[in-house]
N, C-alpha and C positions, 0 to 999 in steps of 0.2 A: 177305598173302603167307604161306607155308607155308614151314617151314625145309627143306623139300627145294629151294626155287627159289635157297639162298643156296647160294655156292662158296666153302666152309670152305677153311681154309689149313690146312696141315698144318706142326704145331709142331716145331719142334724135336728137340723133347725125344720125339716120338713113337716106339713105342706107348705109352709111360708116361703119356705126356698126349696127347687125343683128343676129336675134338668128338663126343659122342652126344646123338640127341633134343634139335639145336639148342643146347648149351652144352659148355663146356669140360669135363670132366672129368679129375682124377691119377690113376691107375689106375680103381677103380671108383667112386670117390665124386666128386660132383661139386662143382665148384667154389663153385658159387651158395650150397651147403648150407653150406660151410664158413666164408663171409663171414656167414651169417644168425645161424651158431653165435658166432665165434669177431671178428667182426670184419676190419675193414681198417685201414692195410694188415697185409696176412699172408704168411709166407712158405712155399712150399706147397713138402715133397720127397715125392718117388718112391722109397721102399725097394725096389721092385722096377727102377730106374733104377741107383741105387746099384748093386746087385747085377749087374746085366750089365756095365756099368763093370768092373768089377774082373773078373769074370768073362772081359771081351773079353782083358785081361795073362795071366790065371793058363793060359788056353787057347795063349794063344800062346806062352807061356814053354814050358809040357809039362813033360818032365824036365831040362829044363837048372836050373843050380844057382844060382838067381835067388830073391834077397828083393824084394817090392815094398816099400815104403816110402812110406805116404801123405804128402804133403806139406803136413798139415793146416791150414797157414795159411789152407789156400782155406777152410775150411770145419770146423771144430772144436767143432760141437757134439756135446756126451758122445754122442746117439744114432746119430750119422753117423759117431763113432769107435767106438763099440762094432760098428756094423756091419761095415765094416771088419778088428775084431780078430775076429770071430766069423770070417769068410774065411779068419784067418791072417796077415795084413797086421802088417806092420810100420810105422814110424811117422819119418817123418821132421819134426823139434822144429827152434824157432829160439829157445826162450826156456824159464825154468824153470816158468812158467805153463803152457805147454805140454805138460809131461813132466806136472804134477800132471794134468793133463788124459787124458793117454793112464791113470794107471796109474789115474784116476777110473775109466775104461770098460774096465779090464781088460785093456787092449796089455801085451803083454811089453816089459819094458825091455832085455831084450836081444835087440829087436828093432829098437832106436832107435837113428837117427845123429843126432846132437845137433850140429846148424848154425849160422850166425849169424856176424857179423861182431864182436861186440860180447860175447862171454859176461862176466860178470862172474867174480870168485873163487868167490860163493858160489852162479853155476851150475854152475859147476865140481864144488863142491865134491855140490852135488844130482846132478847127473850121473853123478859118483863111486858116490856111495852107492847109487843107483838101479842100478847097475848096466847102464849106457846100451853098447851093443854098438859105438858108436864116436863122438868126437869130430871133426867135418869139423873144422879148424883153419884159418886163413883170413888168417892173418899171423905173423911171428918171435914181434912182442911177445905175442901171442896165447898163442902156442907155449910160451916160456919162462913164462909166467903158468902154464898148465895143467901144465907138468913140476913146477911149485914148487908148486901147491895139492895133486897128486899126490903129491909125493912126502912133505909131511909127512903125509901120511893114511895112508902106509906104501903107495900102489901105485903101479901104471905104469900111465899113462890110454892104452888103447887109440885110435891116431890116422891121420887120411887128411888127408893136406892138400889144400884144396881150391886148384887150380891153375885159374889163369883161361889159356884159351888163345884169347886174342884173336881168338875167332870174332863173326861177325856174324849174330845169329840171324833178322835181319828183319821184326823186331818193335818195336813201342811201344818207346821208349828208358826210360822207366819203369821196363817190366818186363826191358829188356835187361840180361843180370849178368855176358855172358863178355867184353868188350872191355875194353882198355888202362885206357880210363878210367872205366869203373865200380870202384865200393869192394871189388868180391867177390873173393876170393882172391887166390892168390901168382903173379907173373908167370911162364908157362909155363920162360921162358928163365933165370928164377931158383931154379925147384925143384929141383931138382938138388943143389943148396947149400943149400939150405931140409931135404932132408931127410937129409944128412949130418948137417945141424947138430941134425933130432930124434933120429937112432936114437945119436947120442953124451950123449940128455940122461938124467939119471938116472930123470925123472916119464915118461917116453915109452916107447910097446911101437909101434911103425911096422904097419899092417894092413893101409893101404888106401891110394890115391889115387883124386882126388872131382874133379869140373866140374858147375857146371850154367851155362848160358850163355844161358837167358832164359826167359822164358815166350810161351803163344800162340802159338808156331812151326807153321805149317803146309806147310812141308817139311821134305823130308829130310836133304839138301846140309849143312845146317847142323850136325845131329848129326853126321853122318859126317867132316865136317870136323875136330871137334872128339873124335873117337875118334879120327882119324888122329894127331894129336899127342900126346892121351893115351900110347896106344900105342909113339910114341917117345920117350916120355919112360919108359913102364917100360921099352924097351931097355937105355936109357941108367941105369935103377935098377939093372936086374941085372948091366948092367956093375960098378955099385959095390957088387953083394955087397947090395944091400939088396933083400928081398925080400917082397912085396904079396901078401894074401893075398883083395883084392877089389881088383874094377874099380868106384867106385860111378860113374855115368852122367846121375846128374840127373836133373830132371824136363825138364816144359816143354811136351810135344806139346801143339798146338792143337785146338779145338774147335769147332765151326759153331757163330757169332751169326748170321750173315747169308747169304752165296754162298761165303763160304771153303770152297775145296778142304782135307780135310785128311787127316791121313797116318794110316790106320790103325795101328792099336794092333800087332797081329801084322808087317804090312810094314817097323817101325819096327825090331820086336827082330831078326826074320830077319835084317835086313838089316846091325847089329850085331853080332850073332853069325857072321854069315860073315865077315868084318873081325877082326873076335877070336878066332876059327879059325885064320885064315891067317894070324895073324902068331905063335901058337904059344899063346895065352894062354885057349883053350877049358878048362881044369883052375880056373881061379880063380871063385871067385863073383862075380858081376854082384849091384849095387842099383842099383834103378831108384825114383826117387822124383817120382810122378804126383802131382797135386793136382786142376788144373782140369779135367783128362780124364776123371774119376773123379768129380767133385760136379757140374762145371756147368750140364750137361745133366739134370740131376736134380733142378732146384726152378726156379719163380718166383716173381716175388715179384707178389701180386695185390695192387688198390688202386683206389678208386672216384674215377668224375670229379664234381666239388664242381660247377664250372663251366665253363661252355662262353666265351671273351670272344674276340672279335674285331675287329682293328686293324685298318685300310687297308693294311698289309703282314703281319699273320700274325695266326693263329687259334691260339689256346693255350686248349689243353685242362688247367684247373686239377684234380690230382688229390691224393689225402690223402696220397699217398708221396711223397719230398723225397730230395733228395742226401746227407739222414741215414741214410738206410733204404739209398739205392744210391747212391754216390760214383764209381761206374767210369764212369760217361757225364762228370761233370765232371772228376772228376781224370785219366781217359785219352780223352776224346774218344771213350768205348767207343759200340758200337753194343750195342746191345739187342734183342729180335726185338718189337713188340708186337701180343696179340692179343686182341680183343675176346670177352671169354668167352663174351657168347650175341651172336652176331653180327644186327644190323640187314639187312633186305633192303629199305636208304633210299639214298640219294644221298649219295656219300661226298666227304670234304674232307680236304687237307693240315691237318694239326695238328702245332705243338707240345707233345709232354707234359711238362706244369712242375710245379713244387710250391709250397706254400707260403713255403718259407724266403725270408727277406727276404736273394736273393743272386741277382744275375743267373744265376748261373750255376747256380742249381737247376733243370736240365733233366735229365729222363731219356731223350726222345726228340724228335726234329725232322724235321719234316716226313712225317710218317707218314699215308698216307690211309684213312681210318674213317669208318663212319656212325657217328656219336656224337650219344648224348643224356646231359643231367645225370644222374647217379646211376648211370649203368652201371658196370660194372665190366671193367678190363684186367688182361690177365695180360703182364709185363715177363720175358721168354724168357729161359734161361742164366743164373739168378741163386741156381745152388747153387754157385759159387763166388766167394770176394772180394764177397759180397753182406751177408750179414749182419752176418758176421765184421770189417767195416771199417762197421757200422752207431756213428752217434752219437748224443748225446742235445743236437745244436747246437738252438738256439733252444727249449731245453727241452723237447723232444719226446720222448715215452717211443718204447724202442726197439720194433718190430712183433712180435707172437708167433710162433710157427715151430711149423709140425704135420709130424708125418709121414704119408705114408698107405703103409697097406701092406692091398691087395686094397681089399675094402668097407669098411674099421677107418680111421678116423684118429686118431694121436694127436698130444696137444701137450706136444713136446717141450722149449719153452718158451713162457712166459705172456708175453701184454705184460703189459710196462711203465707201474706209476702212475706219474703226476708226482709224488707224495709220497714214493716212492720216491726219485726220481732227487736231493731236498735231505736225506732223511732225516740224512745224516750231515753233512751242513754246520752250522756253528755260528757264533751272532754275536759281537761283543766286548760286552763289560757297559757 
């Protein structure tokens, strides 16, 4: 059979990734060359992905007075942050490893809102020095720690408290942050009192108020929900004379794994900024801090099947990638897209895709139908965010290299992982 008689699927992440002349392709190089090069598993991004990402924000923003703010947890490796800062992109931090990370690839730090529920003193106190364009704050005791690490440093830490306003964003509870009883910020009905009690502290300059209320959201309802109360809640600030000189908005829009409908980039902010029009607050700057919308669709992660075994109830397809390399099928029951790089024109079968690791629950995919032979190779859809970045080294497995491609070029932006590496610094007793 000729690969004209097979009916390619079309991925995801397309036109970045494409089937040509029968195999998968990232831009112009192809898949097959870079496992022959480089090995499996491998984690493959789209610099020209990337770039429309941010591109689809920066277009629909225009001239309004809008920082993006990457939300780099999904995805923080130096080359996908320097892309990024080359844009202009600002950087939204959860930790001080983070920030060393942005000013590694060049982000401006005073383009950073520095987040998190847990800052220590001496993130604080980096924060500070660095020069971070604002503190989200995300509790009292939070709040009075950052006035007291500020003020013996001789400043005022520029700050937004991040207000949960008990939206329900319709998502994985996981990744859900805006409801009563998730850990993330100050209860809406409490801020008010919350930021009386910063703009009277001596380490505090007041800037901004923050929500972000989940990830994966593929409607709208939910943000707009949650700008409705934003909104009166800075009523309610400029009643008391306190005045906000940003709206930041969070992240969170979702992304296509599978048949999710989802809400364009542009229909998100229009629809925002008409809401923050009409209640009078078009003059303030807007941050909007993207993560998943901006890497996911921009890499997967490739990985060969070892073996083929089948039970009287399921066929598991054994591959070299494991719940080390992608943790989001086991820890959120995520779907994955997967696709066979040079596709078979054979007789296809239900598969489970599992891994090695000695744990039930190293699955990446279930019940997927593929013609599959040993040794082939799959590409696991949607896995430039929360993919690497939560990669481990369980069962001693070095973590997978990461390339980029950009056109005909790819580079490797990181190497794998020896195991010699991964004890080098371990030591025994005498």
């Amino acid at each position: 059979m000729t690969s004209a008689s097979i009916a390619f699927p079309t991925p995801v992440g397309a036109p970045h990734f494409a089937y040509r002349n029968g195999t998968l392709y990232a831009e112009d190089v192809a898949i097959t060359g870079l496992v022959e090069q480089l090995g499996s598993p491998l984690y493959v991004y789209s610099r020209a992905a990337l770039r429309a990402a941010y591109e689809a924000y920066r277009s629909a923003i225009g001239t309004r007075n809008v920082l993006v703010c990457y939300g780099m947890k999904a995805n923080s490796n130096l080359a996908v942050l320097k892309e990024f800062a080359r844009m202009g992109s600002g950087f939204d931090i959860v930790s001080a490893g983070e920030l060393r990370r942005v000013l590694a690839a060049g982000g401006d730090p005073a383009k950073v809102v520095f987040s998190g529920v847990g800052k220590t003193a001496a993130e604080m106190r980096a924060g500070l020095e660095a020069g971070v364009m604002c503190f989200n704050v995300e509790s009292l005791p939070e709040l009075l720690r950052l006035s007291e690490v500020a003020h013996e440093m001789g400043q005022r830490a520029p700050v937004s408290l991040r207000v949960n306003p008990d939206v329900d964003p319709g998502t994985h509870p996981y990744i859900s942050t805006g409801l009563k009883e998730n850990k993330f910020g100050i209860a809406i009905d409490q801020a008010v009192a919350a930021y009386r009690t910063a703009a009277a502290l001596p380490g505090i300059r007041v800037v901004g108020v923050d929500y972000h209320i989940g990830s994966q959201i593929t409607e709208l309802s939910p943000f707009l929900d949650a700008l409705d109360k934003l909104l009166d809640l800075a009523d309610e600030l400029k009643a008391a004379n306190i005045h906000l000189e940003h709206l930041d908005l969070g992240g969170g829009l979702g992304i296509r794994y599978d048949k999710e409908t989802t809400v364009p980039a542009a229909t998100l902010i229009d629809a925002l900024f008409e809401r923050i029009e009409a209640r009078g607050y078009g003059d303030r700057k807007v941050v909007f801090e993207p993560g998943r919308s901006l890497a996911g669709n921009a890499g997967i992660l490739v990985t060969r099947v070892e073996y083929l075994k089948t039970t009287e109830v399921k066929n598991f397809a054994i591959v070299d990638a494991a719940m080390n390399d992608l943790i989001r099928p086991t820890l959120y029951d995520a779907y994955h897209g997967v696709l066979p790089v040079s596709p078979r024109d054979e007789a296809s079968r239900k598969w489970d895709v599992v891994g090695p690791i000695c744990e039930s629950g190293d699955w990446l995919a279930r019940d997927r139908r593929i013609a599959l032979r040993e040794g082939d190779l799959l590409a696991l859809e949607s896995a430039g965010a929360y993919g690497m970045v939560m990669a481990s080294n369980y069962n001693t497995r070095p973590r997978a290299a990461e390339v980029m491609v950009d056109g005909d070029k790819a580079y490797v932006i990181r190497p794998r992982e020896t195991v010699d590496e991964l004890f080098a610094s371990e030591s025994v007793l005498p």
